[in-house]
C-alpha positions in Angstrom: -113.3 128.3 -52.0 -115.9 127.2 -54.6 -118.1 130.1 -56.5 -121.8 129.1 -55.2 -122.8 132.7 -56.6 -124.0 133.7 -53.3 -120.5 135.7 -53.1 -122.4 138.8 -51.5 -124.1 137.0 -48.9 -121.0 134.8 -47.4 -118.7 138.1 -47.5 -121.4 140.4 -45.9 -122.0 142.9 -48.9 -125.0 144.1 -50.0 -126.1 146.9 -52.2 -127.6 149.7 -50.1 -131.3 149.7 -50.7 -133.8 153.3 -50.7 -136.0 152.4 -47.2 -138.9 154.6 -48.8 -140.1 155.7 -52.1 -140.3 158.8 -50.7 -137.1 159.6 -50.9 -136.9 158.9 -54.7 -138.5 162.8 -56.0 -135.8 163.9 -53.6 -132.9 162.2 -54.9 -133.7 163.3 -58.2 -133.9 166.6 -57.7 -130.8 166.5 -56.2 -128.9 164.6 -59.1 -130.9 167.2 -61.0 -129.4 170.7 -59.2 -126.1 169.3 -59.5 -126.0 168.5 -63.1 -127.7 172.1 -63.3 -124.7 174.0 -61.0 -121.6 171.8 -62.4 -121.3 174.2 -65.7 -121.9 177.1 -63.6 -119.6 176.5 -60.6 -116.6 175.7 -63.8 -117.3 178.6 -65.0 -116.8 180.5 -61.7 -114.2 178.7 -61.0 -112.4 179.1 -64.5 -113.3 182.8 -63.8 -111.5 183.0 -60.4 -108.6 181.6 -61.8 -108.1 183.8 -64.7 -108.5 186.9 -61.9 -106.0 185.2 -59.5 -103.5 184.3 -62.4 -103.9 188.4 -63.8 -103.2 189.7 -60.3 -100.5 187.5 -59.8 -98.5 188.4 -63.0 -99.6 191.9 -62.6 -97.8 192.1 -59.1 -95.1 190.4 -60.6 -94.5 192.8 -63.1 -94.9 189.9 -66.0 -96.9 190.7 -69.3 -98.3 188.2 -70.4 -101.9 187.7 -72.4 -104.2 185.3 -71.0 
């Protein structure tokens, strides 16, 4: 089939569009919190992991430094 560069519109694709402007304060607060809780929620979860490892070798009987 010949490119007639209107690829998107024979196939059916199209970019998804915002309906209102309202919506944009919203999605950036939202893109916002996220990039706020990402380093927090690793940290937790680095946290947690370090626990669970320590009471897993410590039931085991292992010594090991972590």
């Amino acid at each position: 089939m010949p490119k007639d560069g209107n690829d998107d519109e024979r196939l059916g694709k199209t970019m998804p569009q915002i309906e209102k402007t309202d919506d944009l304060p919203s999605i950036a607060n939202l893109i916002r919190f996220f990039e706020c809780m990402t380093p927090a929620m690793m940290e937790i979860t680095k946290n947690s992991l370090a626990v669970n490892l320590s009471e897993s070798l410590a039931e085991s009987g292992e010594q090991h430094c972590i």
